[in-house]
PLY file of the C-alpha trace (Angstrom):
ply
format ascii 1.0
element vertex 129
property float x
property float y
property float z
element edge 128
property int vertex1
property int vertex2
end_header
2.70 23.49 -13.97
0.74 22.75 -16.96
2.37 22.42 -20.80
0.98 22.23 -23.91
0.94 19.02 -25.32
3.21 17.89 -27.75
3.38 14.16 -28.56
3.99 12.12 -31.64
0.40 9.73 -32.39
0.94 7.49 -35.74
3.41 9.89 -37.63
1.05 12.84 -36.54
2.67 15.64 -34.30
0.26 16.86 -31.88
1.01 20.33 -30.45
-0.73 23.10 -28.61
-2.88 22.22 -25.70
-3.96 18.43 -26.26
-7.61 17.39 -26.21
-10.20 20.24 -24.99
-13.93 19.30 -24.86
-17.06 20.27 -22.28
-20.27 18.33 -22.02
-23.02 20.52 -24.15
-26.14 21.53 -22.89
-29.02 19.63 -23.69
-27.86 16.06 -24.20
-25.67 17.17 -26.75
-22.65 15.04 -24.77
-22.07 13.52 -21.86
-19.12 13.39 -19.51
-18.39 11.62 -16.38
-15.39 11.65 -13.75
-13.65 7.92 -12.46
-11.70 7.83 -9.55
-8.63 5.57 -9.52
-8.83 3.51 -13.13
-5.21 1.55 -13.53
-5.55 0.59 -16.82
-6.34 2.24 -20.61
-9.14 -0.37 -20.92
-10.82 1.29 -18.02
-11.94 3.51 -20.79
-15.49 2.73 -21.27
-15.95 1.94 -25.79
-17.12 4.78 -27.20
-15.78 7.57 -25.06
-12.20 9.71 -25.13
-10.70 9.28 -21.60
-8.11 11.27 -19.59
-6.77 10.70 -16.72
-4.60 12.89 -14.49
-1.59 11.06 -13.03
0.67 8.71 -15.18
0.65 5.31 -16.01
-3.83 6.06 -15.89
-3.40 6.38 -12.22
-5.98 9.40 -10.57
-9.37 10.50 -11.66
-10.45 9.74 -14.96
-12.59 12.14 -16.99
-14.43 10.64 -20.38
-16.35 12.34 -22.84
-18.37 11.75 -25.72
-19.33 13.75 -28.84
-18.39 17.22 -29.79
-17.93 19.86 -26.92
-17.36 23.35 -27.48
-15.91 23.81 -23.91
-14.15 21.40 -21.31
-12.64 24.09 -18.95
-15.33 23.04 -16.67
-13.69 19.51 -15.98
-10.39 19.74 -14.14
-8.94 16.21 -15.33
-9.01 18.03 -19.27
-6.96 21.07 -17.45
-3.98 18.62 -16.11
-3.27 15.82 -17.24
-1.13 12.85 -18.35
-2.47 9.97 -19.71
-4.97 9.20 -22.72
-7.09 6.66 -24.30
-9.10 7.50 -27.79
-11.73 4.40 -27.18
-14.01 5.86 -30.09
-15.82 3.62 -31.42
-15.25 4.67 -35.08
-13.56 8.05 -35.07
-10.35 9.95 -34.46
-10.85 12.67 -31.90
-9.44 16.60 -32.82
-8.57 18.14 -30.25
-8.65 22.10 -29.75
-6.23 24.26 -27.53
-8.90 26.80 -26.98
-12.82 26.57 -26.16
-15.15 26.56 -29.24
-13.36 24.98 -31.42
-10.26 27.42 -31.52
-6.68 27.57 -31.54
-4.12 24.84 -31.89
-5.50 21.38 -32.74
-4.73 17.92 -33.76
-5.91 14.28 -34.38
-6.03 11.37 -31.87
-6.74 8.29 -33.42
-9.32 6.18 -32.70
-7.20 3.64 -30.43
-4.60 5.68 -29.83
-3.36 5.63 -26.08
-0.40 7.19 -24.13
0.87 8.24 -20.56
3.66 10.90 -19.84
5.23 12.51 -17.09
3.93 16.10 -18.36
0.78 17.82 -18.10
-1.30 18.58 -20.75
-4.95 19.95 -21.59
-7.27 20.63 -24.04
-10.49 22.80 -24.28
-12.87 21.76 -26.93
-13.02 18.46 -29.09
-15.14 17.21 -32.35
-15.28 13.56 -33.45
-13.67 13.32 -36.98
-13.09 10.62 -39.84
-15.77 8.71 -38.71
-15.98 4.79 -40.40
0 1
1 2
2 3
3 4
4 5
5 6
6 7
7 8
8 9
9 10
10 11
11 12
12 13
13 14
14 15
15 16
16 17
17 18
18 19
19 20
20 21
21 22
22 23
23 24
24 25
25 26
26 27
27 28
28 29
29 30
30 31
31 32
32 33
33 34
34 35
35 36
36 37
37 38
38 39
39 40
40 41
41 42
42 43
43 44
44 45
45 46
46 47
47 48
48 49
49 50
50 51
51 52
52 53
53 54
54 55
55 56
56 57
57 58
58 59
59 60
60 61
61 62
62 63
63 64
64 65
65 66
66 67
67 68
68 69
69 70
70 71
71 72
72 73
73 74
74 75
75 76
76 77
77 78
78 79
79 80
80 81
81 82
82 83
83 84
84 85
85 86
86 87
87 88
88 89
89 90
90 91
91 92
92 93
93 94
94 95
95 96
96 97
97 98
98 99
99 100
100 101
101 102
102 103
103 104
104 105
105 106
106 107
107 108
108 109
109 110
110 111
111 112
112 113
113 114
114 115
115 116
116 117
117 118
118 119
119 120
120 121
121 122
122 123
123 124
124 125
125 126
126 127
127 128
């Protein structure tokens, strides 16, 4: 069964569906599927990694740059562990495709892993250094 998200990052409450995002058309962003990482730091710099069992056990998915829809990647449907590896900014993260619905920060470094399933369907890079 899949939940929404909710998760405490650095004093920020994160709630509706956690981290959405697709690769755009035309080079816009990229995004690539991992089979079997076991740590965060399998999270290549520069990218915003999920990965769907706990403790960043199962496929990862990463993605980079602003995508208005990530329904087309399974990992971003159901998931349970994350790694923000941006390489200078925080990720928001949208409950619904284009840019919609409930959304939140993920700091750049932030990383987690929980036994619930979360999502997220679109994603901009934010508070860039």
């Amino acid at each position: 069964m899949t939940r929404k998200f909710a998760a405490v990052a650095s004093g920020i409450v994160l709630t509706g569906g956690l981290l959405a995002g697709s690769a755009g058309a035309a080079g816009a962003a990229q995004a690539a599927t991992q089979t079997a990482p076991q740590v965060a730091s399998d999270c290549p710099a520069g990218w915003f990694c999920v990965w769907e069992g706990q403790n960043y056990t199962g496929h990862m998915q990463k993605v980079a740059g602003s995508n208005p829809d990530l329904t087309r990647f399974s990992v971003f449907q159901s998931f349970k562990s994350w790694y923000n590896h941006g390489n200078s900014c925080d990720l928001r993260w949208y409950s619904e495709t284009n840019y919609n619905g409930s959304n939140s920060l993920v700091f750049r470094g932030y990383r987690t892993t929980t036994s619930a399933s979360h999502y997220i369907k679109s994603n901009t890079w934010v508070n860039c250094a």
